[in-house]
N, CA, C and O of each residue as an XYZ file, in Angstrom:
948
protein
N     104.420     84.295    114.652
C     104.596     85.518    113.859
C     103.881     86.681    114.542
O     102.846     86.497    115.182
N     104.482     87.954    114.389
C     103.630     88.770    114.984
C     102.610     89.635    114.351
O     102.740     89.683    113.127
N     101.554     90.388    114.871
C     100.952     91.258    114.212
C     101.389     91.951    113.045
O     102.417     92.627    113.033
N     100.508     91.776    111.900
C     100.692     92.676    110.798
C      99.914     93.727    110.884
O      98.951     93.964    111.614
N     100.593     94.517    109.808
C      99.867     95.862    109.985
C      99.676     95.704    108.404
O     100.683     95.513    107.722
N      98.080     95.797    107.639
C      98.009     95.906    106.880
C      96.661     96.678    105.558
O      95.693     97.283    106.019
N      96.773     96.573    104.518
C      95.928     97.209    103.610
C      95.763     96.017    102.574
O      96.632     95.339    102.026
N      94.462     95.976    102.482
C      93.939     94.470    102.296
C      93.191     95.072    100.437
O      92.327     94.393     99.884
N      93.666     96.178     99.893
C      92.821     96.758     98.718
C      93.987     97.661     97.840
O      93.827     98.871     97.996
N      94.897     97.365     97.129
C      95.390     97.767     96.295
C      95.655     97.436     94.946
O      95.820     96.257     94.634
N      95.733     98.660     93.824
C      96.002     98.614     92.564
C      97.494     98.906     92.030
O      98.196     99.790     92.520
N      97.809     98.261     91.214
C      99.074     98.072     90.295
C      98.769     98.966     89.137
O      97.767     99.662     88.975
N      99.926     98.809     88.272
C      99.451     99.164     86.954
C      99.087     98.021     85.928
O      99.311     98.079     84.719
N      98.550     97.076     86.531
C      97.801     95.679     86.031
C      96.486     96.404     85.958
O      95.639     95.852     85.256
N      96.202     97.348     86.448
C      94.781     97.620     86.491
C      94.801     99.007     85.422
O      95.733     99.736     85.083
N      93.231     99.011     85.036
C      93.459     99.776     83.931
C      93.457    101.722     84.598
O      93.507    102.691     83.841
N      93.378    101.810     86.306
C      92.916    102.791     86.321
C      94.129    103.305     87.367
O      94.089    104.303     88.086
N      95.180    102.363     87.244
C      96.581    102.982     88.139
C      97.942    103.178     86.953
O      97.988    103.041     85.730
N      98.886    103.530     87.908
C     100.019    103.393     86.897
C     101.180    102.735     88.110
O     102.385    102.564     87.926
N     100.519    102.491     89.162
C     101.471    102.232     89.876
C     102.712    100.693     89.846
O     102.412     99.505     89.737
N     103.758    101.166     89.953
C     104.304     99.949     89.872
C     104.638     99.041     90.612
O     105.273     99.430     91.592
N     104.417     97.635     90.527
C     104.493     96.705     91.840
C     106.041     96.702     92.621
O     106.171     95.959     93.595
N     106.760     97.224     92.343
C     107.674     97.243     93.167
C     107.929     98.609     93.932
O     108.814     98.549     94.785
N     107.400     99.626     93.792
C     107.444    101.268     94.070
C     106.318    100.769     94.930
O     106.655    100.750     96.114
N     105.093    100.360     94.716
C     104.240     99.699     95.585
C     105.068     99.200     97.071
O     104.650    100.049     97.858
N     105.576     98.708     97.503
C     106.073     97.783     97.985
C     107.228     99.088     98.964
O     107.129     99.453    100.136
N     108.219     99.493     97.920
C     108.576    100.405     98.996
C     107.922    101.331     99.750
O     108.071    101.278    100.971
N     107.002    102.442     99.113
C     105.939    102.922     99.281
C     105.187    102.473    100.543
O     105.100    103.279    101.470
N     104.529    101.022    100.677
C     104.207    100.358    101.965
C     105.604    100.194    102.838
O     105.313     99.658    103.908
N     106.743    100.416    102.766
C     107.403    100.113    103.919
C     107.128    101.478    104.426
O     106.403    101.524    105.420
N     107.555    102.579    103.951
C     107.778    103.802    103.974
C     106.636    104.263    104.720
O     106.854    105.449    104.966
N     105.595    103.936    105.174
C     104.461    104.312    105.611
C     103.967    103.444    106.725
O     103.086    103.727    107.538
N     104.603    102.446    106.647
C     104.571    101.737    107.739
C     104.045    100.918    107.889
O     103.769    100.543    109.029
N     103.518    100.016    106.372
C     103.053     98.537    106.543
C     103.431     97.553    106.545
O     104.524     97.663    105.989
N     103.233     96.158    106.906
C     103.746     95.203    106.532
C     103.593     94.082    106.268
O     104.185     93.002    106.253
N     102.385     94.673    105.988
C     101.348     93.290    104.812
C     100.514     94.128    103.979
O      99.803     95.025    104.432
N     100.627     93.768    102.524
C      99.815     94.019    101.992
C      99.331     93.471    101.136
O     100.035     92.496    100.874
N      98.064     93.552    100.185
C      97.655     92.746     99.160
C      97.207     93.407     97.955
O      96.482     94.400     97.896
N      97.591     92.911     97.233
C      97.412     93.460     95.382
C      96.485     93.122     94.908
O      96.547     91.900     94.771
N      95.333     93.622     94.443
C      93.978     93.180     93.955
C      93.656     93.952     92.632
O      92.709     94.730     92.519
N      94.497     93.666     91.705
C      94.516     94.394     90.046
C      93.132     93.836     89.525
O      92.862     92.636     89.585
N      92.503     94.535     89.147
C      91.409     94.375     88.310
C      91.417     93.315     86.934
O      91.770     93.657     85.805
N      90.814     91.601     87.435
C      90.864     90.701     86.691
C      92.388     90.237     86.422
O      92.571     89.538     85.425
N      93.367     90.530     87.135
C      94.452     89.710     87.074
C      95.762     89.570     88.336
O      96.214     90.499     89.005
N      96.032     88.603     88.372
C      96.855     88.502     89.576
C      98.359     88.953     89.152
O      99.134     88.695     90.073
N      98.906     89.459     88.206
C     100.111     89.896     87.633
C     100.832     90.523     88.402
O     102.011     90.246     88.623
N     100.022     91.705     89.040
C     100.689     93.357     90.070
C     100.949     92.195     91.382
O     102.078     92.082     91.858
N     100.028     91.534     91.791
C     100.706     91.032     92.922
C     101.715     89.867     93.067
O     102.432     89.651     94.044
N     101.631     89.050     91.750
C     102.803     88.409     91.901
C     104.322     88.921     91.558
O     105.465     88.512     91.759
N     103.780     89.891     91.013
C     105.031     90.671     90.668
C     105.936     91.073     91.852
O     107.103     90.764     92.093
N     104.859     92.031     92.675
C     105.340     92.571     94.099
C     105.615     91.520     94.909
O     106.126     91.922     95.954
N     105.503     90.440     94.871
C     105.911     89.531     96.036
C     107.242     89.112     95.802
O     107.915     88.651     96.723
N     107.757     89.252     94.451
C     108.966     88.702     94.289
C     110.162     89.594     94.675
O     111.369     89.360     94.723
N     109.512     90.568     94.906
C     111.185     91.917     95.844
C     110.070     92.180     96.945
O     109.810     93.378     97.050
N     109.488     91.506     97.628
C     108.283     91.713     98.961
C     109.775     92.091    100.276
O     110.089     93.014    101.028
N     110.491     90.237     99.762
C     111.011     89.758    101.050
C     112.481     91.025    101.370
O     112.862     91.348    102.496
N     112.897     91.388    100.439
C     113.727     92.384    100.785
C     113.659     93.355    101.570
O     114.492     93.843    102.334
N     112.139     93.725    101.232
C     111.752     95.099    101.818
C     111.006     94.944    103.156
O     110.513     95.865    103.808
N     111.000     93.235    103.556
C     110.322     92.927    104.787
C     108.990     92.978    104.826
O     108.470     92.922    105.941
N     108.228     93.081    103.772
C     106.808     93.033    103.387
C     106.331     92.071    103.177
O     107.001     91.372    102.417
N     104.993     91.448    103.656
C     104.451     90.227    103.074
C     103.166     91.051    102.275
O     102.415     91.992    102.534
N     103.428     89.958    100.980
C     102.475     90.381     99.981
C     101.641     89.293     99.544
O     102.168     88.214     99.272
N     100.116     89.496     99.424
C      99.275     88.530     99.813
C      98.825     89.181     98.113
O      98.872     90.336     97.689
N      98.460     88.081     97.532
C      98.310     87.832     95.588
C      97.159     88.005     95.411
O      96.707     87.214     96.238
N      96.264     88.481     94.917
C      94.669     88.685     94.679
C      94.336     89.740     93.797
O      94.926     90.714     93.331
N      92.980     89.142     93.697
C      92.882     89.995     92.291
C      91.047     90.181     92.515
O      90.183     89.442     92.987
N      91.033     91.732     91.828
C      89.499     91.923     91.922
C      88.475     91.997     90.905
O      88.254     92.997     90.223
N      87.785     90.765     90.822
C      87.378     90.280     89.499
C      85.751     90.800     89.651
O      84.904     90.616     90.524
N      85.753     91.673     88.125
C      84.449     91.812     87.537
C      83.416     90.558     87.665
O      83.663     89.441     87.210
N      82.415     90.855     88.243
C      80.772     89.691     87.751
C      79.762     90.255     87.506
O      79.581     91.472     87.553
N      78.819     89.234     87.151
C      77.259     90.120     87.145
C      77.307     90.296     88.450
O      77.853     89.232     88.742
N      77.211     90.624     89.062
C      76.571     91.044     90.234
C      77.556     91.707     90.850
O      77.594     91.241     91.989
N      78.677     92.841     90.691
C      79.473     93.034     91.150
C      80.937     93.008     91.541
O      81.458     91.933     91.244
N      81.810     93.939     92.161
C      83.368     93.117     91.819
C      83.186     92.010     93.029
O      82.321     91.916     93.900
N      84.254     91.275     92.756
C      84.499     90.100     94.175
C      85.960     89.844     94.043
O      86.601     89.490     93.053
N      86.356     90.110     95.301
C      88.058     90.551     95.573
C      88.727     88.458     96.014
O      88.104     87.764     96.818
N      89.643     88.086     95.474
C      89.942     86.761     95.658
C      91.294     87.356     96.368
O      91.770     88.396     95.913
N      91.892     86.724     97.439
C      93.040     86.641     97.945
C      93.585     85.138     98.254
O      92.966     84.133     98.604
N      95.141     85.376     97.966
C      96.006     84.340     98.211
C      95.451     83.422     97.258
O      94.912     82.333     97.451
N      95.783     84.353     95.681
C      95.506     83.183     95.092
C      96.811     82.806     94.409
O      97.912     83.063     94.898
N      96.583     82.041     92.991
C      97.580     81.211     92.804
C      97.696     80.723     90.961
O      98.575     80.177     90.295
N      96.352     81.245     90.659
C      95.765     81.382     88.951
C      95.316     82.717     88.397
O      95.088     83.647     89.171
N      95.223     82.809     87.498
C      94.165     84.015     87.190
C      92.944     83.098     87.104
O      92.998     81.880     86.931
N      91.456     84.088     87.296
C      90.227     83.598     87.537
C      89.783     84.071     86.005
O      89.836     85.217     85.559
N      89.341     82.892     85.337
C      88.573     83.554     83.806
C      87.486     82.855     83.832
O      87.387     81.861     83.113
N      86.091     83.398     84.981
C      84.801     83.168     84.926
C      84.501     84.304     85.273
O      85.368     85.001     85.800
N      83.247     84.782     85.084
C      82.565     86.107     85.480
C      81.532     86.173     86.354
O      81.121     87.114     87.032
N      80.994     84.526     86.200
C      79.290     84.919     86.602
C      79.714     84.616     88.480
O      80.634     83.892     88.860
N      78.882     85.293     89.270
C      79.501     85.385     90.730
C      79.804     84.222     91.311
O      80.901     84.148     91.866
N      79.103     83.308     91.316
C      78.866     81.798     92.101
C      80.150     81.178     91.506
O      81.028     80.771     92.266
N      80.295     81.086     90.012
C      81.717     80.323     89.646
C      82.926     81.207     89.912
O      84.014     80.640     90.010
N      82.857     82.693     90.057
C      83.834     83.095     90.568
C      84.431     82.969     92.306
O      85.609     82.849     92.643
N      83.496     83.024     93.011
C      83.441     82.368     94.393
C      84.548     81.126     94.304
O      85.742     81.075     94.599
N      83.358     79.884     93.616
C      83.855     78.868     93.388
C      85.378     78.230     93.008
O      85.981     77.172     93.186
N      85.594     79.420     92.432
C      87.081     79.303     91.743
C      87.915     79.663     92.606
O      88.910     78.949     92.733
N      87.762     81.019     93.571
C      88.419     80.979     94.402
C      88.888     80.509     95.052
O      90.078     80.676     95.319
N      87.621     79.190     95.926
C      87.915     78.495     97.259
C      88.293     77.660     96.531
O      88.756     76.828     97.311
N      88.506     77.059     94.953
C      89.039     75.426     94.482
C      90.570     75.986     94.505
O      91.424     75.114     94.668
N      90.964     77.137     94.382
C      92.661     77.304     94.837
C      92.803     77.681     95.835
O      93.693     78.530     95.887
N      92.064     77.337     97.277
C      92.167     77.944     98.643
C      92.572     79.205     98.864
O      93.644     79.468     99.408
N      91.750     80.059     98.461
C      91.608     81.427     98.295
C      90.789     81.660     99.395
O      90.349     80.795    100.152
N      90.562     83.111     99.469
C      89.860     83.455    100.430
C      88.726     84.409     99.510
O      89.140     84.668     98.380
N      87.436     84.930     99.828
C      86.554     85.326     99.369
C      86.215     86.660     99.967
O      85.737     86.584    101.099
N      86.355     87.876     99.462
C      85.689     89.560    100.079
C      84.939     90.046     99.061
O      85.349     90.159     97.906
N      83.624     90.402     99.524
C      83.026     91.853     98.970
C      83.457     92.763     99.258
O      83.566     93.247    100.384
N      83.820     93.202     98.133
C      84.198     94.707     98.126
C      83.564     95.848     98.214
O      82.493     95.690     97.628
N      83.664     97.226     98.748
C      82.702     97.725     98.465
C      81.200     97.695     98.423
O      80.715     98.645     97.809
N      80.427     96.912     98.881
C      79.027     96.053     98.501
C      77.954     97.373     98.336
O      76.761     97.122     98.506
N      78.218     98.298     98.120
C      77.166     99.631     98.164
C      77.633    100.423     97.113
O      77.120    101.511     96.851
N      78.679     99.897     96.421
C      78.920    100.522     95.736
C      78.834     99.646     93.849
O      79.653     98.741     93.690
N      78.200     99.865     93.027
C      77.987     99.134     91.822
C      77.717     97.665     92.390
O      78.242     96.817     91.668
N      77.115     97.197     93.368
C      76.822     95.886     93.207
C      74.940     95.590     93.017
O      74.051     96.422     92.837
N      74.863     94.265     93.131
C      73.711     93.806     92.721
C      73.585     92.696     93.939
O      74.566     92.496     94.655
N      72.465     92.047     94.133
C      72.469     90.767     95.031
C      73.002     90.895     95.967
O      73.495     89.847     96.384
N      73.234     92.138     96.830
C      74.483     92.381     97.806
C      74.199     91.505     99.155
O      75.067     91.270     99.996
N      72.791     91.044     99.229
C      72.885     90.365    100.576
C      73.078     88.898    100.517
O      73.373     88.189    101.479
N      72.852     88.451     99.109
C      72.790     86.879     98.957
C      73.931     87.003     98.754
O      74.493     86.024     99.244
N      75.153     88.148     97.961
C      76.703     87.140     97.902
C      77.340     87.643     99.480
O      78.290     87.077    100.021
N      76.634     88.756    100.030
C      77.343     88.714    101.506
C      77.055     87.453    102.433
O      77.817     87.320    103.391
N      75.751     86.237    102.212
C      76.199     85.046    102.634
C      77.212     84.218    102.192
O      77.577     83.399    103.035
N      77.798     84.181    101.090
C      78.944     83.446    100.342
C      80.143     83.523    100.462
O      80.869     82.545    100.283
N      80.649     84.858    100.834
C      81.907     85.322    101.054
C      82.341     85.138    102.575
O      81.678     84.925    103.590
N      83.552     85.283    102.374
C      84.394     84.905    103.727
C      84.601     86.063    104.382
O      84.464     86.028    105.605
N      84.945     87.247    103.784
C      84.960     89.074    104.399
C      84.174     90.057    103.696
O      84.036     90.196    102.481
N      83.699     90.689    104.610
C      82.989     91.917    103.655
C      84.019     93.515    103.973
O      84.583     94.004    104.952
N      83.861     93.832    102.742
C      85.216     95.078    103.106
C      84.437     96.102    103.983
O      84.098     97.051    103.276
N      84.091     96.224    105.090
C      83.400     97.472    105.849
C      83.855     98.714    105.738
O      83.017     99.464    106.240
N      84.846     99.355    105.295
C      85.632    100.183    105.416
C      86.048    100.440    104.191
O      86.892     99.544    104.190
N      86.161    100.925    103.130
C      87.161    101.555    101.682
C      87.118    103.166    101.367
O      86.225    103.980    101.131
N      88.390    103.200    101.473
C      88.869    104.800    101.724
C      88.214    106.103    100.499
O      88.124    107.331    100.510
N      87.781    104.744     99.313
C      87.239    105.668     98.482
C      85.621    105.649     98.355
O      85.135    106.308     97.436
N      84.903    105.052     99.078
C      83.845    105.159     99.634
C      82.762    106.299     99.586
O      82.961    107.311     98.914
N      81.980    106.171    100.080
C      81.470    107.752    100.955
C      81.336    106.986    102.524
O      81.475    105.794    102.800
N      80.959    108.347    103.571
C      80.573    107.639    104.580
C      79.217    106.735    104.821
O      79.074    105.746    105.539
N      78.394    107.327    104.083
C      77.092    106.375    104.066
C      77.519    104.729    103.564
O      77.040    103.768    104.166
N      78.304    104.584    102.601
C      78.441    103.333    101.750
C      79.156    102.639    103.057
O      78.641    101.549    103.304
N      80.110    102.966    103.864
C      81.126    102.557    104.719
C      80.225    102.026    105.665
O      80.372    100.866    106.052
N      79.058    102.933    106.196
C      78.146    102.542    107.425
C      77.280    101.291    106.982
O      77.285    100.293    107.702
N      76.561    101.320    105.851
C      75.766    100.430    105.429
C      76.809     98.660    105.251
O      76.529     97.514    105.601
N      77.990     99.252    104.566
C      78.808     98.014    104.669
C      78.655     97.159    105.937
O      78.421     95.953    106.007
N      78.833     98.018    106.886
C      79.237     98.035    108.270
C      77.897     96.700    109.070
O      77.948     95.580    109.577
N      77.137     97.447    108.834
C      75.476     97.105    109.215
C      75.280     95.684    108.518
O      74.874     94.640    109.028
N      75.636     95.908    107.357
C      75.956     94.240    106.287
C      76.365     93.339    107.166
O      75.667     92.433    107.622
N      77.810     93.625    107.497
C      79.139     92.560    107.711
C      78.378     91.821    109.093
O      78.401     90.606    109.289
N      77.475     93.160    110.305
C      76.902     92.731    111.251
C      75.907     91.449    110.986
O      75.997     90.267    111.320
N      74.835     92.246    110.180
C      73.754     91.738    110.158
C      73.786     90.217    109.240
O      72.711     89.687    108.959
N      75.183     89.543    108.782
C      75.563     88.569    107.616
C      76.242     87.387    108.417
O      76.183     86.188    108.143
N      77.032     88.116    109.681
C      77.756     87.124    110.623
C      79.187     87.174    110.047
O      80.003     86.534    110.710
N      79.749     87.917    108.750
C      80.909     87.956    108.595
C      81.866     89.123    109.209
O      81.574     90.293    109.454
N      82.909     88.542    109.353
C      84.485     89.656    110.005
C      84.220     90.467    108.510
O      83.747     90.106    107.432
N      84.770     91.729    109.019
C      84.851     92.740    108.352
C      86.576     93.080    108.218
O      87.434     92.877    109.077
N      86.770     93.733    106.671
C      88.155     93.941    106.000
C      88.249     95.292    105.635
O      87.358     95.910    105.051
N      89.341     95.750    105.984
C      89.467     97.520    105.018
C      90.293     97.664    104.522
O      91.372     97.289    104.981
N      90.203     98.152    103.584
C      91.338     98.599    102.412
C      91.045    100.131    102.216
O      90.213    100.861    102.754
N      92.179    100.418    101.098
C      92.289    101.884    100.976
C      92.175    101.766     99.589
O      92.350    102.823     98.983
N      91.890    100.611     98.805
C      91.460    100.646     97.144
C      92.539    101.837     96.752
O      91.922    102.728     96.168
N      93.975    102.155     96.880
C      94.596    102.380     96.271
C      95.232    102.402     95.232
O      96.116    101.600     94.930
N      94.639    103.823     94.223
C      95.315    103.693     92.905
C      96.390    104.212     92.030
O      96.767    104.155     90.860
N      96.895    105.083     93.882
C      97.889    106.268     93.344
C      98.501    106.070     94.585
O      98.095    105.529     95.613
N      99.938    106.809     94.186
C     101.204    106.242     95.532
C     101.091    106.901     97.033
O     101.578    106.542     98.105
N     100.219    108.052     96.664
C      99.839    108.963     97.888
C      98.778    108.125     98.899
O      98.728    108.212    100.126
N      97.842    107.182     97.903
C      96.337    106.569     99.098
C      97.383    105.647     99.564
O      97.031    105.628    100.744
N      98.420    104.856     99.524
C      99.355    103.962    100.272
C      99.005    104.594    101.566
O      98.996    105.821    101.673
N      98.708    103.785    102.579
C      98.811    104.397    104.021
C      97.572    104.704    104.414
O      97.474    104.978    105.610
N      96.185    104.757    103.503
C      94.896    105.388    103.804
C      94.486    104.815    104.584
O      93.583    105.333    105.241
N      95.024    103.197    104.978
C      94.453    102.399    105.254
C      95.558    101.640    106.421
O      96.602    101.242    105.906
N      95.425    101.426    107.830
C      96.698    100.611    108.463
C      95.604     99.532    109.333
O      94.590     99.994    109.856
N      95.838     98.516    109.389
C      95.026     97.776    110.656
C      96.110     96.383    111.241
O      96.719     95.786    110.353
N      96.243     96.078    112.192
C      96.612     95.599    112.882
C      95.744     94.032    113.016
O      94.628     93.833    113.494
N      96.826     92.935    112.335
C      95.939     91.619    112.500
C      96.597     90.421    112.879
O      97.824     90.422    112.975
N      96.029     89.547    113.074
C      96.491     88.540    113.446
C      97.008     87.508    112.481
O      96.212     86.678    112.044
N      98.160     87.486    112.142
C      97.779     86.481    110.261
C      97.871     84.939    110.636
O      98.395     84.041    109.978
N      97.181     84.859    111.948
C      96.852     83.204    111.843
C      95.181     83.465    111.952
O      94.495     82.497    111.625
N      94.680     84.322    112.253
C      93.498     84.260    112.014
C      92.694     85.437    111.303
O      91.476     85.318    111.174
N      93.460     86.749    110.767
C      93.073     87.891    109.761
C      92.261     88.435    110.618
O      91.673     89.427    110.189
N      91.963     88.028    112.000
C      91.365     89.136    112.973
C      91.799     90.569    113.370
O      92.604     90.730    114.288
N      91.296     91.562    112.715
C      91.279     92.783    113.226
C      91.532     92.939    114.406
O      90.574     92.699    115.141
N      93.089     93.466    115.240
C      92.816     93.691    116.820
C      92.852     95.321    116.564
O      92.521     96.053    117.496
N      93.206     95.821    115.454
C      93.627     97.186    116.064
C      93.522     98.282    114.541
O      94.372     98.368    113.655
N      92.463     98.873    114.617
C      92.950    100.504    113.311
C      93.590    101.210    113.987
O      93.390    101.691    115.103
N      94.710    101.304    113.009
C      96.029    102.219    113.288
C      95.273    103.569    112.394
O      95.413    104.728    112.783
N      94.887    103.397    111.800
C      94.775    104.855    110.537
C      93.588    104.364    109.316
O      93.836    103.329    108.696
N      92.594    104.962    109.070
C      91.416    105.110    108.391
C      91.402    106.410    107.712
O      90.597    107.189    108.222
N      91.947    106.797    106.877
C      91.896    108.247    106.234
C      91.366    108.033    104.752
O      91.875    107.214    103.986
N      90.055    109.030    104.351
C      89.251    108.786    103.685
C      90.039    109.243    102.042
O      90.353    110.405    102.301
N      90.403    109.055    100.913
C      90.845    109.300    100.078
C      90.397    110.952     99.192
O      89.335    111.309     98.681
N      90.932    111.232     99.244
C      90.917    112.795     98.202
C      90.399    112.781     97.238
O      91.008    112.308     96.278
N      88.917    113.341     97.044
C      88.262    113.565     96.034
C      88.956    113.381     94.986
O      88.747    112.341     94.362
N      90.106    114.449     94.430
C      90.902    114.250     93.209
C      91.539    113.268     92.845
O      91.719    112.982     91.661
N      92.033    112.516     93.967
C      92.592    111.270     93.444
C      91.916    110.689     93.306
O      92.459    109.607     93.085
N      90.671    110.559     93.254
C      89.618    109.086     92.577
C      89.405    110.221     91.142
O      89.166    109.401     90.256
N      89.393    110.674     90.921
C      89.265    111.453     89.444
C      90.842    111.444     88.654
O      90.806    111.185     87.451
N      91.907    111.653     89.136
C      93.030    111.425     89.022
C      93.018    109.476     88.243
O      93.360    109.398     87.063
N      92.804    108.731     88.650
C      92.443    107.626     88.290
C      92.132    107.539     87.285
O      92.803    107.277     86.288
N      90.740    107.808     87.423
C      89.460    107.696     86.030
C      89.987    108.783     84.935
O      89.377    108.878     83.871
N      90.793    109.364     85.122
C      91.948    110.209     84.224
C      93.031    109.646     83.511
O      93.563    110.075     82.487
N      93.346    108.438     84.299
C      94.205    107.606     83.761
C      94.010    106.177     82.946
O      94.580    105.655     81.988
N      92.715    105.746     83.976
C      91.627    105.068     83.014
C      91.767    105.629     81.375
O      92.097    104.856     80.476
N      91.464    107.095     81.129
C      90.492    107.466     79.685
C      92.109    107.571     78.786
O      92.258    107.364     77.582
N      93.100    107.921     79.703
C      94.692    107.519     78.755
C      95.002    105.833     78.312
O      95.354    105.420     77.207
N      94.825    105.290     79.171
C      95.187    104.101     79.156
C      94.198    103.280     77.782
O      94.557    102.857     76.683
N      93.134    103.305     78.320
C      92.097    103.083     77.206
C      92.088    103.652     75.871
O      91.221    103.237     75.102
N      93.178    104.825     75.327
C      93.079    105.928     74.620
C      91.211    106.087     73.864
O      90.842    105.801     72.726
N      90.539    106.539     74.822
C      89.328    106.769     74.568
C      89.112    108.439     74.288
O      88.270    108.997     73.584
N      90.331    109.080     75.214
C      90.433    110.365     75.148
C      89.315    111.038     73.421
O      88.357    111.801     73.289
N      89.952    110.420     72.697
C      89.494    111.052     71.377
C      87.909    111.000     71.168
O      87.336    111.754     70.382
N      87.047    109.738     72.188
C      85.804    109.705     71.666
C      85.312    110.920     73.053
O      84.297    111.602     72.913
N      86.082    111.017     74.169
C      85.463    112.178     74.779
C      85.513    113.330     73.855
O      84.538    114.082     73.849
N      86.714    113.623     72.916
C      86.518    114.751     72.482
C      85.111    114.982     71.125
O      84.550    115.941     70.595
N      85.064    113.992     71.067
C      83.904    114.307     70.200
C      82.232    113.987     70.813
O      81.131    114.428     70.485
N      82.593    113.214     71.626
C      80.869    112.938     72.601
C      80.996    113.647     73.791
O      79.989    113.492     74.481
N      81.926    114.445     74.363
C      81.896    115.315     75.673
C      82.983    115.972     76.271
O      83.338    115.748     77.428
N      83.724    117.074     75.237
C      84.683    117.394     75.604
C      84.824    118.153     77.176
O      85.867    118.326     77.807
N      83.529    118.509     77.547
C      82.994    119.602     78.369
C      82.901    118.562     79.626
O      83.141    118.935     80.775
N      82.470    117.012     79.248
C      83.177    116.402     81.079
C      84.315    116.376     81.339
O      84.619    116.837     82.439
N      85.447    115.819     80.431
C      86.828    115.865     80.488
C      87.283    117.089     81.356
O      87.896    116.917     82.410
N      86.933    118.434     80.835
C      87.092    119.726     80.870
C      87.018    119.691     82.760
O      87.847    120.000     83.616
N      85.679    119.185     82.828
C      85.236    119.511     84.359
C      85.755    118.539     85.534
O      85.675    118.718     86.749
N      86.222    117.632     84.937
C      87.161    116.456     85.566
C      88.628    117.338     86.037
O      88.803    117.600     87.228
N      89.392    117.655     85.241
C      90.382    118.466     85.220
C      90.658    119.452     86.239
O      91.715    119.622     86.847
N      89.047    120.375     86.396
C      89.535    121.615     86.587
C      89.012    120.932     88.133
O      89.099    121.719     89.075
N      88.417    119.364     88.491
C      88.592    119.463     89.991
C      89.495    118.808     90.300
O      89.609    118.592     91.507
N      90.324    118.325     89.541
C      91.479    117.672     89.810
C      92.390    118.530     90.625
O      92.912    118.190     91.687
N      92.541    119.804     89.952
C      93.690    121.186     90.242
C      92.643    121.740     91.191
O      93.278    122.346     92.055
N      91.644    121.804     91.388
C      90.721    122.768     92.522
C      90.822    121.791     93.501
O      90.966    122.201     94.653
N      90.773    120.358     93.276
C      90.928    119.729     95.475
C      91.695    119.738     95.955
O      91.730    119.989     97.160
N      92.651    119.477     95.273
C      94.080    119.854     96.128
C      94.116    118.636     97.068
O      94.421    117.522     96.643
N      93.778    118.885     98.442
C      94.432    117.979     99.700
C      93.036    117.643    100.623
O      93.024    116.941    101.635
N      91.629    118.467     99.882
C      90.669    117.681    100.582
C      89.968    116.118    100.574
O      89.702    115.478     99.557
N      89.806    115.802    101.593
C      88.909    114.659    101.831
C      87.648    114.548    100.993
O      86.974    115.483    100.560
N      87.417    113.077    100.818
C      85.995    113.154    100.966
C      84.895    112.907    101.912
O      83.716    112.758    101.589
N      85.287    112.882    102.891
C      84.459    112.930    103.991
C      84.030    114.384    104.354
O      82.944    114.688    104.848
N      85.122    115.304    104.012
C      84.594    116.687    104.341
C      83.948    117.307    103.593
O      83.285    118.235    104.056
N      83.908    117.052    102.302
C      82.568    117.216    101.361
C      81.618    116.575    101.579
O      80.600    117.211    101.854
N      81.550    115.280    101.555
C      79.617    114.692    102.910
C      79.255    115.105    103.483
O      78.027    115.060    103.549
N      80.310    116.188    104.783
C      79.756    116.366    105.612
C      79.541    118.261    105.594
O      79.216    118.915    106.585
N      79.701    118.586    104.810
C      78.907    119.881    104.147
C      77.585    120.211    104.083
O      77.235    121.251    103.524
């Protein structure tokens, strides 16, 4: 088989903070030029089994995973085959590799806990996520070194535009990285764009309006003020 080109971090509308749909998903990655990708819906494998079932049409391989809440952080399962209903980290691990799954930290700088004891446990550490900052990306980086694990990037895509944030070039007999095609850091607004869709989805909207109408307010007005910037070019301000 030959090199894939792929994005190892995407959301469905299985997740509470996309709307995207697993098959618009899917064209979306052809259209941009991938041809592997993997679905990692927050606590359920639904978005990606969904997308695998019109994958083969579109010439896409779609790899099933899901990115499950623990104490200590999310932990991304691929190629799985169940939904995972444990929380605490070690049995979520565990659960993974008993359906020959594969094991990534996600993010590890970002909301986690224990980050160096589960970066011995896992099989990839994500070095790279488009919604990141650059500091979180470097420290990942320094992790994946200093742990002995291969490093994974995704573009944690939650909207149809981050499709593409993310391209790398691998080997899918051994998920070795030979080549980044494209690393582009995600748009401030679209990670607020999200957490916008989060507070619909949840219909929580109503308790912002009475405990903080005035964040909502300020969410909004940077939604329409970023427009097309990065966040890397705000870090580096």
């Amino acid at each position: 088989m030959d090199d894939l080109i792929a994005d190892f971090h995407i959301h469905s509308k299985y997740s509470p903070d996309s709307l995207m749909s697993p098959e618009r998903i899917v064209k979306r990655a052809k259209k941009v030029g991938l041809t592997c990708i993997a679905i990692t819906d927050h606590g359920t494998i639904r978005g990606g089994v969904e997308a695998k079932k019109c994958a083969r049409a579109y010439g896409i391989e779609v790899i099933v995973g899901s990115e499950i809440k623990t104490d200590c952080g999310d932990i991304i399962g691929l190629n799985l085959n169940e939904e995972i209903g444990v929380t605490g980290w070690q049995d979520v691990i565990r659960v993974i590799r008993l359906q020959g799954g594969t094991v990534v930290l996600p993010h590890p700088y970002r909301d986690h806990f224990l980050v160096e004891a589960t970066a011995q446990c896992v099989d990839f550490i994500e070095i790279w996520n488009a919604r990141n900052s650059v500091d979180q990306n470097d420290l990942a980086e320094k992790l994946a070194n200093s742990s002995g694990k291969p490093g994974m990037l995704g573009s944690d895509a939650h909207v149809y535009q981050e499709l593409g944030n993310v391209k790398v070039l691998i080997d899918p007999n051994s998920w070795e990285i030979t080549e980044i095609r494209n690393r582009s850091y995600c748009a401030q607004y679209r990670v607020y764009q999200s957490q916008l869709i989060s507070i619909v989805k949840h219909r929580s909207a109503g308790e912002l309006v009475t405990t903080g109408s005035r964040y909502l307010q300020r969410k909004i007005k940077s939604v329409r003020g970023m427009r097309h910037n990065s966040t890397e070019k705000f870090l580096k301000k």
